[in-house]
C-alpha positions in Angstrom: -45.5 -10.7 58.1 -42.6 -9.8 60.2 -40.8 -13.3 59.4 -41.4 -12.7 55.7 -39.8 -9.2 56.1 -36.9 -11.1 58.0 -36.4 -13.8 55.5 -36.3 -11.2 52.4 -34.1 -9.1 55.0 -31.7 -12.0 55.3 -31.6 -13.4 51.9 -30.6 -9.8 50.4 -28.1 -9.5 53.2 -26.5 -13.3 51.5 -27.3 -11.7 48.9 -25.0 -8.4 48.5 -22.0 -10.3 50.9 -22.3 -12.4 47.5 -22.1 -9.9 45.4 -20.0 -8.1 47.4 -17.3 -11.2 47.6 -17.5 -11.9 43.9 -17.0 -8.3 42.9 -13.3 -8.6 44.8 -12.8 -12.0 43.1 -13.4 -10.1 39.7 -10.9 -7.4 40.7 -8.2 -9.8 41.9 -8.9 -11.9 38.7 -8.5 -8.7 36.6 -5.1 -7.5 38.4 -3.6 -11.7 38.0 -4.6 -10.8 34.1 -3.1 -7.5 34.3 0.4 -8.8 35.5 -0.2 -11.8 33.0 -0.4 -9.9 30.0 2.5 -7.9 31.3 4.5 -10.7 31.8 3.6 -11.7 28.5 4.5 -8.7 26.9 8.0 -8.5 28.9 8.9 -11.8 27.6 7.8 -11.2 24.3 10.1 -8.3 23.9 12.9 -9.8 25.5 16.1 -9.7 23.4 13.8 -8.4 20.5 15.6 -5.2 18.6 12.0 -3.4 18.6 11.8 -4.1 22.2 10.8 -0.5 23.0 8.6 0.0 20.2 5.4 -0.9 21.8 6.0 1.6 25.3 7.2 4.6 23.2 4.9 7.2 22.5 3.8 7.8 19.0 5.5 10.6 17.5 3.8 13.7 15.8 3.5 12.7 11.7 2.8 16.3 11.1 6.4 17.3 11.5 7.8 14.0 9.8 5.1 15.0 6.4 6.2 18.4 6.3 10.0 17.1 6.1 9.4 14.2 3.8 7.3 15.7 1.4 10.1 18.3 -0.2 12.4 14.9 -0.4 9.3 13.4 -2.2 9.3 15.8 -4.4 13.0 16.7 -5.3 13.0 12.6 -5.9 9.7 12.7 -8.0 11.6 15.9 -10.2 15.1 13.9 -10.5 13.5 10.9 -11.7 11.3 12.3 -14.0 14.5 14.2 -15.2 16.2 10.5 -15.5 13.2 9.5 -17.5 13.2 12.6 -20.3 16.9 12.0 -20.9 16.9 8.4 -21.8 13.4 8.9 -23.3 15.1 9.9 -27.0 17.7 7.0 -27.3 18.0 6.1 -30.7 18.2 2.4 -29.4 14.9 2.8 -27.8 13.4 4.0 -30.5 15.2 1.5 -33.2 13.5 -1.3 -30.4 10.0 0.3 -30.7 10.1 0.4 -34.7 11.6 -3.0 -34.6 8.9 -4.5 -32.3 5.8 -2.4 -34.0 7.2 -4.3 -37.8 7.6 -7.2 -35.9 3.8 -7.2 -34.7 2.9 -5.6 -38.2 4.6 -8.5 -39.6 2.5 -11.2 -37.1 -1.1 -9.2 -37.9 -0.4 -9.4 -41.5 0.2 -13.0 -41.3 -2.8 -13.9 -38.9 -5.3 -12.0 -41.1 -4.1 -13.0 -44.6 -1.8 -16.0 -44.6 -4.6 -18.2 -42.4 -8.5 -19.2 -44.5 -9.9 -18.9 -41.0 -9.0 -15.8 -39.2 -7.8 -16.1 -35.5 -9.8 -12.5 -34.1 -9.0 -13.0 -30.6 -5.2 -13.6 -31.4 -5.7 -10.8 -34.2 -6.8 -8.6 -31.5 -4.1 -9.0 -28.6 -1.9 -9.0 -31.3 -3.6 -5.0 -32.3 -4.0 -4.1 -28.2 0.0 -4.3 -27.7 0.5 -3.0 -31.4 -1.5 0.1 -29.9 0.8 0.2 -27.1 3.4 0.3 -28.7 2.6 2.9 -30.8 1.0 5.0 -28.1 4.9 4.6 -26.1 6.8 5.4 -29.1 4.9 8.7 -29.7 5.0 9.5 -26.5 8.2 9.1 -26.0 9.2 10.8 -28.9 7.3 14.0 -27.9 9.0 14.2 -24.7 12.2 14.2 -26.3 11.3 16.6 -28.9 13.3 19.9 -29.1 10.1 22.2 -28.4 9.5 20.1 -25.0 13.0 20.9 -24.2 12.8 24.3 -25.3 9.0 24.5 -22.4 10.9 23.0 -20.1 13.7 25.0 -20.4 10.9 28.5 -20.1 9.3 26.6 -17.0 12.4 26.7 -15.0 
């Protein structure tokens, strides 16, 4: 019984020097891989303009938000003012007549003109006609004296 008890004795004593040896290999290992990737990372930033940009610390967005979101909107205001002055051009609205008789024009032709109507053509043909249509009104409401006169009360 004894020699049993010395055996098991001995074998766990192998047994955690084991352990105990490869649990420094795993730590030296680690620390050659921590100075590798280090390394690594040195090199890769060598001579690189964003060399830095990895090591800095991230700076706080709420401040950055609170001062880009009035620039956002001043820019969102100017171009929408862009867009409502050029919105009543008579040469934009001379193109949209000219493109709406135009497809007119093509629909006409593809219904009546043909014995064997196209209705996939006849329908593109009607989707940008709609388009069209749906621009030109649009546009002409923005540039309508009584939206100038709203805007004009907004402000």
């Amino acid at each position: 019984m004894w020699q049993i008890m010395e055996r098991l004795d001995s074998k766990m004593h192998a047994f955690e020097e084991t352990a105990e040896i490869q649990r420094q290999e795993i730590e030296m290992n680690e620390r050659v891989l921590q100075d590798f990737e280090d390394l690594i990372e040195e090199e890769k930033n060598e001579g690189m303009f964003f060399k830095s940009l990895g090591k800095a610390k991230p700076r706080s967005n709420k401040k950055e938000l609170t001062m880009v979101k009035p620039k956002l909107e001043g820019e969102a205001h100017t171009v929408e003012e862009i867009a409502k002055a050029s919105a009543g051009s008579k040469t934009r609205m001379n193109i949209y007549l000219a493109l709406m008789a135009i497809l007119g024009l093509t629909i006409a032709n593809a219904i009546f003109a043909a014995p064997e109507v196209e209705w996939r053509k006849v329908a593109a043909l009607g989707l940008i006609f709609i388009g069209l249509v749906a621009q030109f009104l649009y546009e002409q409401d923005i540039s309508s004296p009584e939206a100038k006169k709203k805007e004009g009360k907004n402000e």
